[in-house]
DSSP file (Angstrom, degrees, kcal/mol; ACC not computed):
  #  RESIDUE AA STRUCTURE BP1 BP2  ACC     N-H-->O    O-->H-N    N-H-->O    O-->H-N    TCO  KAPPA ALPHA  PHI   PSI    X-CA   Y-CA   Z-CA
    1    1 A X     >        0   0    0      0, 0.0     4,-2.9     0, 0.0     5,-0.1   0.000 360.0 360.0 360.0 -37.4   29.4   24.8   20.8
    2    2 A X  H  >  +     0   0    0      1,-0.2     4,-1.5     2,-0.2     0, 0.0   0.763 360.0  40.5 -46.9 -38.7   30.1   21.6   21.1
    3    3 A X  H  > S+     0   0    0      2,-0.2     4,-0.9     3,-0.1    -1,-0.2   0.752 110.8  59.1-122.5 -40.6   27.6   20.3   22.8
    4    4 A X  H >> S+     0   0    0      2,-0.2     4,-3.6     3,-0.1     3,-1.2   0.987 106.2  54.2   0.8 -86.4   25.0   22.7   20.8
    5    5 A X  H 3X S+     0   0    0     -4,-2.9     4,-3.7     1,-0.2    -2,-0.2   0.787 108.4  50.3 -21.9 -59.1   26.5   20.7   17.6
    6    6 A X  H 3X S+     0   0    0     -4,-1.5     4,-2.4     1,-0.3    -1,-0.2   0.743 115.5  40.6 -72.1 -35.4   25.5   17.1   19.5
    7    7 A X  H <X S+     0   0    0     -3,-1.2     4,-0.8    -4,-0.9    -1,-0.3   0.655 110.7  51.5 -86.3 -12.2   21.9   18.1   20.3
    8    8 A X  H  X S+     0   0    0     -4,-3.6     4,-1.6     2,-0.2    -2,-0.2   0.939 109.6  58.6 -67.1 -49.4   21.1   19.8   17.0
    9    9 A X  H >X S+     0   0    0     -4,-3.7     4,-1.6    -5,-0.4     3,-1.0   0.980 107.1  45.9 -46.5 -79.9   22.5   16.3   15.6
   10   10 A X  H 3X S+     0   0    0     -4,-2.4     4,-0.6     1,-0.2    -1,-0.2   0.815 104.3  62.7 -57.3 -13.4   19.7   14.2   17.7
   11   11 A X  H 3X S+     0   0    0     -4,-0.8     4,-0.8     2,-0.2    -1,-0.2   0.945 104.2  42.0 -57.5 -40.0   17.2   16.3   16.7
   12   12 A X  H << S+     0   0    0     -4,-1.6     3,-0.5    -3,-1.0     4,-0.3   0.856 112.0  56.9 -74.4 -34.1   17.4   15.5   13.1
   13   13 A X  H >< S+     0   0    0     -4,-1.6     3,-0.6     1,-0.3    -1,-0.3   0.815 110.4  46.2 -77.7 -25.4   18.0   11.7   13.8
   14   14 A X  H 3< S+     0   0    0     -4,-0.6    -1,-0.3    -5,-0.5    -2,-0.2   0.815 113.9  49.5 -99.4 -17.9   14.7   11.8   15.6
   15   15 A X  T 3< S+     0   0    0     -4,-0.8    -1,-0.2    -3,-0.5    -2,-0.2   0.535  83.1  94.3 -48.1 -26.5   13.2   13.5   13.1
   16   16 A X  S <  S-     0   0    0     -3,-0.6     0, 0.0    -4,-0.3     0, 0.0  -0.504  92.4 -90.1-101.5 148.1   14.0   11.7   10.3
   17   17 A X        -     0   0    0     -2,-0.2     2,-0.6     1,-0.1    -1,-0.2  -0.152  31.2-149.4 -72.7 157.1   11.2    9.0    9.3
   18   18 A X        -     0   0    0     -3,-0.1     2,-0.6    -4,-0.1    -1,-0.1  -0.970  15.3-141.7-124.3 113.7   11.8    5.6   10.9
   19   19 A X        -     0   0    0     -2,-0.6    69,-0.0     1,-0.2    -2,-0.0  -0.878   8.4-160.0 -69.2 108.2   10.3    2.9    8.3
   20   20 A X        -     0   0    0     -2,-0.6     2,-0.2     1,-0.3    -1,-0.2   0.813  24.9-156.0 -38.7 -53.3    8.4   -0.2   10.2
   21   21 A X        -     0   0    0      2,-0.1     2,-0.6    68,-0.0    -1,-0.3  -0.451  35.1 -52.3  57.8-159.4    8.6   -2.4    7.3
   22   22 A X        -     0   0    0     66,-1.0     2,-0.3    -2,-0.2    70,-0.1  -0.922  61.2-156.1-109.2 112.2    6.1   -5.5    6.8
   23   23 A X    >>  -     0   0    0     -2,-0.6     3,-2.8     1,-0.1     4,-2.5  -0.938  29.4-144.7 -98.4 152.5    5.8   -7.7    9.8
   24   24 A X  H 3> S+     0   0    0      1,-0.3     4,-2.0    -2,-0.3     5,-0.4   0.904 104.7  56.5 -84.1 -13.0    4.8  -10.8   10.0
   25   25 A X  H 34 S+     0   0    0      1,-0.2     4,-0.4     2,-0.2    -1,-0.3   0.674 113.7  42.8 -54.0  -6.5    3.1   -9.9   13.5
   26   26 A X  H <> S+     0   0    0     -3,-2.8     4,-2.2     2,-0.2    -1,-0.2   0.753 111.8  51.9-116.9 -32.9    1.1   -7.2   11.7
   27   27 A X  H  X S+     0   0    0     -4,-2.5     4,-1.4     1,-0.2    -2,-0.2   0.798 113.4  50.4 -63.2 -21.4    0.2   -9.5    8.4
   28   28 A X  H  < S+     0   0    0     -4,-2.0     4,-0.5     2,-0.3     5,-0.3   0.928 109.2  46.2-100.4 -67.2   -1.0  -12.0   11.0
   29   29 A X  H >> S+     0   0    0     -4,-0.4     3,-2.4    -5,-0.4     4,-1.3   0.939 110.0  59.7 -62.4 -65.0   -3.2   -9.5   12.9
   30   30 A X  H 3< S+     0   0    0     -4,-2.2     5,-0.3     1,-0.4    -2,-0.3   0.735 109.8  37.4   6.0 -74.8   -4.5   -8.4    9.6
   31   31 A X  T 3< S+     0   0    0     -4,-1.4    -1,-0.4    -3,-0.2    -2,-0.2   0.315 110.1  59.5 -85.1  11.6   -5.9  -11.7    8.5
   32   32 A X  T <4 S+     0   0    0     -3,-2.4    -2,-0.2    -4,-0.5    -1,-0.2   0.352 110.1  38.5-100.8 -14.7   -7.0  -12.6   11.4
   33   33 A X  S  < S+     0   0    0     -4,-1.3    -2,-0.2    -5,-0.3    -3,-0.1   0.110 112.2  60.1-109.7  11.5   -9.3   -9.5   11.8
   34   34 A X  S  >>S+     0   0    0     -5,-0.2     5,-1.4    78,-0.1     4,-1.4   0.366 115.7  37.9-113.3 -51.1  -10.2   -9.9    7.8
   35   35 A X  T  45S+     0   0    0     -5,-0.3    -2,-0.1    77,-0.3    -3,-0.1   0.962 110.3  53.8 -63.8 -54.9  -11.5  -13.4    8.9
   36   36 A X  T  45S+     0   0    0      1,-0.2    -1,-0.1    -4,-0.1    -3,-0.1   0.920 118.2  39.4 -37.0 -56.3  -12.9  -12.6   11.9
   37   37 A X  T  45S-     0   0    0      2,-0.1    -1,-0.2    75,-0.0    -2,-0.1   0.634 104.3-113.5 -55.6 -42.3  -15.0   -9.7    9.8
   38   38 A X  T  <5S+     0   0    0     -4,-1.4     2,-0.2     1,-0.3    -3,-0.2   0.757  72.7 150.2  83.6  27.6  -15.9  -11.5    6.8
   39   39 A X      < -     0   0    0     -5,-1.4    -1,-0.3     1,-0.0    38,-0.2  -0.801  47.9-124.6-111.8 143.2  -13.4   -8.9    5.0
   40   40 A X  E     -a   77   0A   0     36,-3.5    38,-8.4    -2,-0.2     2,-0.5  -0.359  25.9-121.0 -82.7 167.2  -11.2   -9.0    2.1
   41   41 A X  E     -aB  78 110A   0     69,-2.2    69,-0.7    36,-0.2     2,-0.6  -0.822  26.9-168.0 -99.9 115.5   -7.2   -8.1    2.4
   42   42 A X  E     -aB  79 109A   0     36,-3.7    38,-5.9    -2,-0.5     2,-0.6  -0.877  10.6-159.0-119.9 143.1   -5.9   -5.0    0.1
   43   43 A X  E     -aB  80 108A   0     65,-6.3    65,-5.1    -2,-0.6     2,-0.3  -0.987  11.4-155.5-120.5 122.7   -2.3   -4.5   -0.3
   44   44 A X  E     -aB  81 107A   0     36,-0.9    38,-1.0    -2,-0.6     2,-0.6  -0.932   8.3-164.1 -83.2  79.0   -2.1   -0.9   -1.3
   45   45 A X  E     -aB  82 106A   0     61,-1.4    61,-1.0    -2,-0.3    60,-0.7  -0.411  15.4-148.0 -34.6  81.1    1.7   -0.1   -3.6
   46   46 A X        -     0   0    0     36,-1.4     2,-0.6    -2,-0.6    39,-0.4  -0.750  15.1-112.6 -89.3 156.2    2.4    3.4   -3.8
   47   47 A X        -     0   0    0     -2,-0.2    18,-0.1    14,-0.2    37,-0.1  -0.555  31.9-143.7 -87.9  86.7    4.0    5.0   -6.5
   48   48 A X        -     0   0    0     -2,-0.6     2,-0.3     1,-0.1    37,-0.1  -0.362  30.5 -95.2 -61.3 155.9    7.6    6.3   -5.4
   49   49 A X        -     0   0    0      1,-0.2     3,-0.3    35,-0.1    -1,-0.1  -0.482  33.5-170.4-105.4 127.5    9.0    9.7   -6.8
   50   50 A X  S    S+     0   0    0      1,-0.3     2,-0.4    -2,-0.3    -1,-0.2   0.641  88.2  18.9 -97.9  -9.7   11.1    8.7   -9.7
   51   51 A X  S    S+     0   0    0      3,-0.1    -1,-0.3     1,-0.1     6,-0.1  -0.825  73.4 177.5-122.3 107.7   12.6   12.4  -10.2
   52   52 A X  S    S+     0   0    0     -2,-0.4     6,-0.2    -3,-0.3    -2,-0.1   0.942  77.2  62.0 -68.2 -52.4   11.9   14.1   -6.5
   53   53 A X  S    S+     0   0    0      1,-0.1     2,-0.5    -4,-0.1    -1,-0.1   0.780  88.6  70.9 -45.8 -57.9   13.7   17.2   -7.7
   54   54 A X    >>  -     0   0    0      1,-0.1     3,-3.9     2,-0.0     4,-1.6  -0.659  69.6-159.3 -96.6 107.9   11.6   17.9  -10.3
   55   55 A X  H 3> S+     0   0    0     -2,-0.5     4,-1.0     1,-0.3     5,-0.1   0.412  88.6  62.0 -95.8  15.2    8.0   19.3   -9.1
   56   56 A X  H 3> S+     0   0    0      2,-0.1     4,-1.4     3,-0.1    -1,-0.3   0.820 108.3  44.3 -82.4 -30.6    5.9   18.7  -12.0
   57   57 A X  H <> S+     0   0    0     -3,-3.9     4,-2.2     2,-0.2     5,-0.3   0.799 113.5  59.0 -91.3 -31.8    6.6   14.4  -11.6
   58   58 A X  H >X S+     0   0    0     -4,-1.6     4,-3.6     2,-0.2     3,-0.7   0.964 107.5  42.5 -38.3 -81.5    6.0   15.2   -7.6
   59   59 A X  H 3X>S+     0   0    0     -4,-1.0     4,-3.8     1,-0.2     5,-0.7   0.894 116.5  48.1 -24.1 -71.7    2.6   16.5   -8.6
   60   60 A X  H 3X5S+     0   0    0     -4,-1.4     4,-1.1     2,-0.3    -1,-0.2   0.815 108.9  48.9 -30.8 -65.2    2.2   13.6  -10.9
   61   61 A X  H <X>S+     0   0    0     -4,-2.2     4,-2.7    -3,-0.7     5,-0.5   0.940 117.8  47.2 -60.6 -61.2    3.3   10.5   -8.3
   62   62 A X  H  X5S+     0   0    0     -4,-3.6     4,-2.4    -5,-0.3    -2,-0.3   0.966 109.2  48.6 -71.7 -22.2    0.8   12.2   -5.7
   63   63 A X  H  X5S+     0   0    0     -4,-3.8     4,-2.0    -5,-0.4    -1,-0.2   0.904 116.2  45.9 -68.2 -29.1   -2.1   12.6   -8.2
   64   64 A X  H  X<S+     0   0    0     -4,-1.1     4,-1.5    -5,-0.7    -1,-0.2   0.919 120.3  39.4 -86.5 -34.1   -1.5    8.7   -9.2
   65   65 A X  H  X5S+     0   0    0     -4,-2.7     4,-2.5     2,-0.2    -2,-0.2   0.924 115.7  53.9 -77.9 -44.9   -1.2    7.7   -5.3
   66   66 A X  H  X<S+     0   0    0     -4,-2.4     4,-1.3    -5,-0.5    -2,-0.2   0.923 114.4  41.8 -53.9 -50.5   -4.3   10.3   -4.4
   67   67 A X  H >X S+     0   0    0     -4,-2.0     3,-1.2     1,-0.3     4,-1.1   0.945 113.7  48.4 -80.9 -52.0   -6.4    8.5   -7.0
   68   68 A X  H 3X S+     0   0    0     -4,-1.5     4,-1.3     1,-0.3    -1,-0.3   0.774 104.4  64.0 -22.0 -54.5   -5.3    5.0   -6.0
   69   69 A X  H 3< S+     0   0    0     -4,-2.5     3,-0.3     1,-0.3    -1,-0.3   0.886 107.4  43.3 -52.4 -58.3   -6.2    6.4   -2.4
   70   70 A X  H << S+     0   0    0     -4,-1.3    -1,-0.3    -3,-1.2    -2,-0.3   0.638 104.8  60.3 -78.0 -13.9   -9.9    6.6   -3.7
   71   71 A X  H  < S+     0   0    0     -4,-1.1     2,-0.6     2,-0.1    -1,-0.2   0.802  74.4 119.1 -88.0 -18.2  -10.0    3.4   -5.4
   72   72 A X     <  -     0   0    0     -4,-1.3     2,-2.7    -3,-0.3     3,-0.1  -0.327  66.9-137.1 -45.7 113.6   -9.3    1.7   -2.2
   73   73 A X    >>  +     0   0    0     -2,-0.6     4,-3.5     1,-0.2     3,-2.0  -0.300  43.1 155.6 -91.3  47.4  -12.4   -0.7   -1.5
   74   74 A X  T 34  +     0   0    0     -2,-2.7    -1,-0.2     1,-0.2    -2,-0.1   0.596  67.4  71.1 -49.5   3.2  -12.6    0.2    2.5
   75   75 A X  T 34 S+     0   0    0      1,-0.1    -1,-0.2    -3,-0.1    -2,-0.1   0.805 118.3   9.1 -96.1 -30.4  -15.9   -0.7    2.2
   76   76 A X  T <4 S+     0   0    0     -3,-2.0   -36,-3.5   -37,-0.1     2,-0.4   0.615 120.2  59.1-121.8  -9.4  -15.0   -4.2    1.9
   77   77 A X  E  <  -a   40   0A   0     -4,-3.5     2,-0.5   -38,-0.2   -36,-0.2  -0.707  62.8-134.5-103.1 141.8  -11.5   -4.6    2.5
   78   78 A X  E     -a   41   0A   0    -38,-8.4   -36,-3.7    -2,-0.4     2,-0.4  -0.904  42.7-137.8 -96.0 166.9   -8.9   -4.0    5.3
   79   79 A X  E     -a   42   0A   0     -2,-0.5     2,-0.5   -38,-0.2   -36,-0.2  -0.859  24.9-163.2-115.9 143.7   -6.1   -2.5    3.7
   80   80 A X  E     -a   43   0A   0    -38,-5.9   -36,-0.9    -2,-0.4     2,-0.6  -0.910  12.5-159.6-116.6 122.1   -2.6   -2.7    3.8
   81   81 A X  E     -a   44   0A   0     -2,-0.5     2,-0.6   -38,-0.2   -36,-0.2  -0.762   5.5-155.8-135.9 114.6   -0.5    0.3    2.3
   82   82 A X  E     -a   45   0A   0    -38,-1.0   -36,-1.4    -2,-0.6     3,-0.2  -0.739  32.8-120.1 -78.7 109.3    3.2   -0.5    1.3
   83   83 A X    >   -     0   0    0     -2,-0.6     3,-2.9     1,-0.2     2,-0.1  -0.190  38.6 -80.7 -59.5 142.6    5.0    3.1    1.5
   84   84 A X  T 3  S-     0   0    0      1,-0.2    -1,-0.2   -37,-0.1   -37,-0.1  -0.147 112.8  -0.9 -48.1 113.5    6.5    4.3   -1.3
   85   85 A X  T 3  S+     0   0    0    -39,-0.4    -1,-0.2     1,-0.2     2,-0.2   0.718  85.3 154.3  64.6  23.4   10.3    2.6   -1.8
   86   86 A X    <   +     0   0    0     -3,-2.9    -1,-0.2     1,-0.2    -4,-0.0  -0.542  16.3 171.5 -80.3 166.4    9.9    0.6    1.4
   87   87 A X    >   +     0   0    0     -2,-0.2     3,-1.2     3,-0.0     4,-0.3   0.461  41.0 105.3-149.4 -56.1   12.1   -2.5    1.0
   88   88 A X  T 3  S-     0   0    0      1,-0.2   -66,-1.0     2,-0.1    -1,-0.0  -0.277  93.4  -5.5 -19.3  94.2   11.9   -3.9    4.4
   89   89 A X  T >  S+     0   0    0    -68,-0.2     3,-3.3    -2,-0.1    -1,-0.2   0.296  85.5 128.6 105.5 -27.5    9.8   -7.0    5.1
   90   90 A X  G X  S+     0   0    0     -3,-1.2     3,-2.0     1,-0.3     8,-0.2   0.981  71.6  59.0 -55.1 -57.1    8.4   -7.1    1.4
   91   91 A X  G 3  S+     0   0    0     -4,-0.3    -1,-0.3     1,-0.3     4,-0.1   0.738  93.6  68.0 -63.5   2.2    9.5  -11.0    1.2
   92   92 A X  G <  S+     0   0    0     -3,-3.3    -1,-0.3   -70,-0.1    -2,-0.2   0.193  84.1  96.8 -86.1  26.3    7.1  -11.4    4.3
   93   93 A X  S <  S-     0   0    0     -3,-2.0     2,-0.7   -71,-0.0    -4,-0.0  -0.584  89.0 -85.0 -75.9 140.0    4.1  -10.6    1.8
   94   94 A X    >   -     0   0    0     -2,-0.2     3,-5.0     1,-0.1     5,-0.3  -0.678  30.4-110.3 -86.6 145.6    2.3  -13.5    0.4
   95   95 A X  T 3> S+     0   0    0     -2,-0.7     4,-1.0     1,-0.4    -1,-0.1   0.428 114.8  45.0  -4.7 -57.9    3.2  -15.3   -2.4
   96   96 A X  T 34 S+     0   0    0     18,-0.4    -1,-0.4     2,-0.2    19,-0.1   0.782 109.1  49.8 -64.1 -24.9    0.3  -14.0   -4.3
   97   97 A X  T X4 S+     0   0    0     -3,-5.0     3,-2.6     1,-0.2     2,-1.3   0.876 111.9  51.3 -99.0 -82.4    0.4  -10.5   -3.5
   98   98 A X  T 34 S+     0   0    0      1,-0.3    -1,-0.2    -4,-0.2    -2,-0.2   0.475 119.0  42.3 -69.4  -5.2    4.5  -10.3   -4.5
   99   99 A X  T 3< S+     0   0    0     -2,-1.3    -1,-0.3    -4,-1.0    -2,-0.1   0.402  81.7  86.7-127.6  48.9    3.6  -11.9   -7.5
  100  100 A X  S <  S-     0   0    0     -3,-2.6     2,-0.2     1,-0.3    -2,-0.1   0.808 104.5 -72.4 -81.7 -22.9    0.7  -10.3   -8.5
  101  101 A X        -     0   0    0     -4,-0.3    -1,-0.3     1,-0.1     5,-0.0  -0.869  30.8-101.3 151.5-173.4    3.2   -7.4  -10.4
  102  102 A X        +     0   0    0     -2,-0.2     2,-0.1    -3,-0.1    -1,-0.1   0.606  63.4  96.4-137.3 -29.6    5.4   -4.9  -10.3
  103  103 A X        -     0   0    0      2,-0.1     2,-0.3   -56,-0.0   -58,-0.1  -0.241  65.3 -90.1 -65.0 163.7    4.4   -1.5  -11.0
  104  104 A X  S    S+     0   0    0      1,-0.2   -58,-0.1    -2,-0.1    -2,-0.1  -0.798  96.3  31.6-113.2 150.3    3.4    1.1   -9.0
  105  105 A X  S    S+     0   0    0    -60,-0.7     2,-0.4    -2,-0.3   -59,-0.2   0.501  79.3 164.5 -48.8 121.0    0.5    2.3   -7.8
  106  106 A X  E     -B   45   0A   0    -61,-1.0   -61,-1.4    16,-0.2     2,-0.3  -0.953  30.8-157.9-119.2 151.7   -1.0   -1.2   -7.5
  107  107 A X  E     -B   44   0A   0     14,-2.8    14,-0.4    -2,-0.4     2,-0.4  -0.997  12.5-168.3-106.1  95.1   -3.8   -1.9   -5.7
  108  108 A X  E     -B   43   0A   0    -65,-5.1   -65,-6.3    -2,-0.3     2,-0.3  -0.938   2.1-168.2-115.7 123.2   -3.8   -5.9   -4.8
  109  109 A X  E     +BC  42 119A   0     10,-1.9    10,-0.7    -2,-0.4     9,-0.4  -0.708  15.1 174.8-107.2 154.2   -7.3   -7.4   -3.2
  110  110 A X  E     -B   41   0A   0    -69,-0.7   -69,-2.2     7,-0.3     7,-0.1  -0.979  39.3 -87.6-146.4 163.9   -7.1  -11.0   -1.7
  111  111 A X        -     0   0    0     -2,-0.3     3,-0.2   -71,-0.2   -70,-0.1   0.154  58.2 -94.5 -59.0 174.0   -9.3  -13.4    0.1
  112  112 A X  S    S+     0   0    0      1,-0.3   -77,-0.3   -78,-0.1   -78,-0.1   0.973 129.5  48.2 -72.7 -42.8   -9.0  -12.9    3.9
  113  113 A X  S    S-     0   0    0    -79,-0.1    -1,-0.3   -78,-0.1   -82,-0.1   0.622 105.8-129.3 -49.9 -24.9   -6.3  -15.6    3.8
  114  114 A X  S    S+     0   0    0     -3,-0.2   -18,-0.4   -73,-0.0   -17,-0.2   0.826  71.6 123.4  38.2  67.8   -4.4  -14.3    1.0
  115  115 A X  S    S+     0   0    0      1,-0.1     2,-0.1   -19,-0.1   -19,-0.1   0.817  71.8  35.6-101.0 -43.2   -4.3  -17.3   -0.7
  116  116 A X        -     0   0    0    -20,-0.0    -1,-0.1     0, 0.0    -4,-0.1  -0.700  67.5-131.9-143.2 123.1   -5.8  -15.8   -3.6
  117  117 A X        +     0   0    0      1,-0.1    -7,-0.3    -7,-0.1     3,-0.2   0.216  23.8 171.9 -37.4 114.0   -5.9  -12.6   -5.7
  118  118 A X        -     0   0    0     -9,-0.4     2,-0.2     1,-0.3    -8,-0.1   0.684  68.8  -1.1 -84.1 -23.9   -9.6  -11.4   -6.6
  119  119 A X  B     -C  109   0A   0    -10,-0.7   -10,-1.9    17,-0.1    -1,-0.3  -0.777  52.7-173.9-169.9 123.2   -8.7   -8.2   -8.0
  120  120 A X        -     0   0    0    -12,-0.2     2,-0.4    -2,-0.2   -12,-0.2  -0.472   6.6-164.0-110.3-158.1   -6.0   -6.0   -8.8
  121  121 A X        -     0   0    0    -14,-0.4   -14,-2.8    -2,-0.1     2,-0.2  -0.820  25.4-168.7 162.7 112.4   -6.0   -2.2  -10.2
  122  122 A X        -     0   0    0     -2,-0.4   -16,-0.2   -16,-0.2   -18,-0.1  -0.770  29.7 -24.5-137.9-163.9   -2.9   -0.8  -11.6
  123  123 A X  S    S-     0   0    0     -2,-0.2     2,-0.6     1,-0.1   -18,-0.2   0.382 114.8  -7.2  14.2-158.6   -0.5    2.3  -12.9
  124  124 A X  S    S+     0   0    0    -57,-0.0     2,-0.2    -3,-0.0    -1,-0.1  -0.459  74.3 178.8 -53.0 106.5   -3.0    4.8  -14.2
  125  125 A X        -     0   0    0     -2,-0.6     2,-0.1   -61,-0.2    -2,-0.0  -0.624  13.0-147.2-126.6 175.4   -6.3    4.1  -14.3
  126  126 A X     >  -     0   0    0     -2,-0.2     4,-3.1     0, 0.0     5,-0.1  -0.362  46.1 -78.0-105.1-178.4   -9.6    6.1  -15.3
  127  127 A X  T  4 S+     0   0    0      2,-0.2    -2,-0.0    -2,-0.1     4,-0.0   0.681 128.0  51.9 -47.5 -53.6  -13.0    6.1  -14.2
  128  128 A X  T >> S+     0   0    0      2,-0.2     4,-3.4     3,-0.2     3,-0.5   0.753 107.9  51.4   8.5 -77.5  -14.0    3.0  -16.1
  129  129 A X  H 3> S+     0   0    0      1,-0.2     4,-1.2     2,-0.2     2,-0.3   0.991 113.6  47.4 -55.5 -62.3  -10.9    0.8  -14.6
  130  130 A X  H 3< S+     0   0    0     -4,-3.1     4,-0.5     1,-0.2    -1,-0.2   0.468 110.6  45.6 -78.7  21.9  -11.8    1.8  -11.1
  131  131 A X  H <> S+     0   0    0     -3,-0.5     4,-2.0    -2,-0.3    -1,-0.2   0.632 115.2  48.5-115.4 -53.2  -15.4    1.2  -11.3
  132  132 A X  H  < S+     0   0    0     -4,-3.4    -2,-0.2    -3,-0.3    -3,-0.1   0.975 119.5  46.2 -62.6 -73.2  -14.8   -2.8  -13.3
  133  133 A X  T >X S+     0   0    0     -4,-1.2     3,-3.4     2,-0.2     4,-1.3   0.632 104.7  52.5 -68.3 -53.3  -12.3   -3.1  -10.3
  134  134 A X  H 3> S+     0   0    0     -4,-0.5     4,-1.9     1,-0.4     2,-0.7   0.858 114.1  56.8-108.3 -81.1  -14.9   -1.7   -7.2
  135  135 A X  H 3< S+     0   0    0     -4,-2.0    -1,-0.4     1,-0.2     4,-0.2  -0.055  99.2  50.2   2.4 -32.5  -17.0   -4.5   -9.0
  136  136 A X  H <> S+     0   0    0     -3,-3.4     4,-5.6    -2,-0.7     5,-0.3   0.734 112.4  48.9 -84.9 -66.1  -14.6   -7.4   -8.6
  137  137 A X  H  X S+     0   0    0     -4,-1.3     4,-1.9    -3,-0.4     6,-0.5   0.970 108.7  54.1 -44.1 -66.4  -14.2   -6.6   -5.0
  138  138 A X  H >X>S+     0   0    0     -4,-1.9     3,-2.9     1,-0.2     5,-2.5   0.771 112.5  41.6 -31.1 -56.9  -18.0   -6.5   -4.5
  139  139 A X  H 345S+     0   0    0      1,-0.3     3,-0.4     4,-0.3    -1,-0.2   0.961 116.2  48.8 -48.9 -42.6  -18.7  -10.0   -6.0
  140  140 A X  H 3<5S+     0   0    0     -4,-5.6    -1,-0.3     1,-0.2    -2,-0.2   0.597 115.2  48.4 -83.9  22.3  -15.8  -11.5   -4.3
  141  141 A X  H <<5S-     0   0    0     -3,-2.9    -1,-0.2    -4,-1.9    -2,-0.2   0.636 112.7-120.5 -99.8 -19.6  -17.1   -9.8   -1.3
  142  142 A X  T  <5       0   0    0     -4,-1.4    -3,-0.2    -5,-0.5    -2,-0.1   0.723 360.0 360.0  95.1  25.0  -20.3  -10.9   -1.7
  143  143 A X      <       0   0    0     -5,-2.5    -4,-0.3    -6,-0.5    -5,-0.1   0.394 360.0 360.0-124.4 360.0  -22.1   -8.0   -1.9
């Protein structure tokens, strides 16, 4: 039984989601393939579940990350997508993107250096917001 107990126990630890955080090895690789490209940087914020329990604000939190999801500007950006309540690694962001704000879902575009912000898109937005935003990117993309 015992020994049952101990392998049911490492199943759920190996199950359970293992958070990466932000490295700076990955931000690195990132701009360095965004230069390389002639592509802008987007740091993608999702919206964490502020009730989990309750499945009407579930619904809610994915509809606002799902829409966010489509406003993402792959077309000119690479993206980078901060998981919902990660906490790990966030002060290796740059300077601009951590202080570009604070709600969630944000959507933060920067130059391929990330030196400076060209466009952001935040909370809940309509049809309208994400269309002026897909707009920003294009100009600062050059397109």
């Amino acid at each position: 039984m015992r020994i049952f107990t101990l392998l049911l126990a490492v199943c759920a630890a190996s199950l359970a989601p293992v958070s990466a955080g932000i490295s700076e090895s990955r931000l690195e690789s990132v701009k360095k393939s965004a230069a390389k490209s002639g592509r802008l940087i987007a740091f993608f914020f999702e919206q964490d579940y502020y009730l989990p329990n309750c499945p009407k604000c579930v619904q809610e939190v994915n509809a606002n990350n799902n829409a966010m999801k489509k406003a993402l500007p792959r077309k000119y950006a690479s993206v980078v997508t901060i998981d919902a309540g990660e906490t790990r690694g966030l002060d290796k962001l740059p300077g601009v993107v951590r202080d570009s704000g604070k709600t969630t879902p944000r959507i933060v575009v920067t130059d391929a250096a990330c030196e400076k912000v060209v466009a952001t898109l935040e909370g809940n937005h309509d049809r309208a917001k994400a269309d002026a935003f897909e707009k920003q990117v294009a100009e600062a993309a050059g397109k």
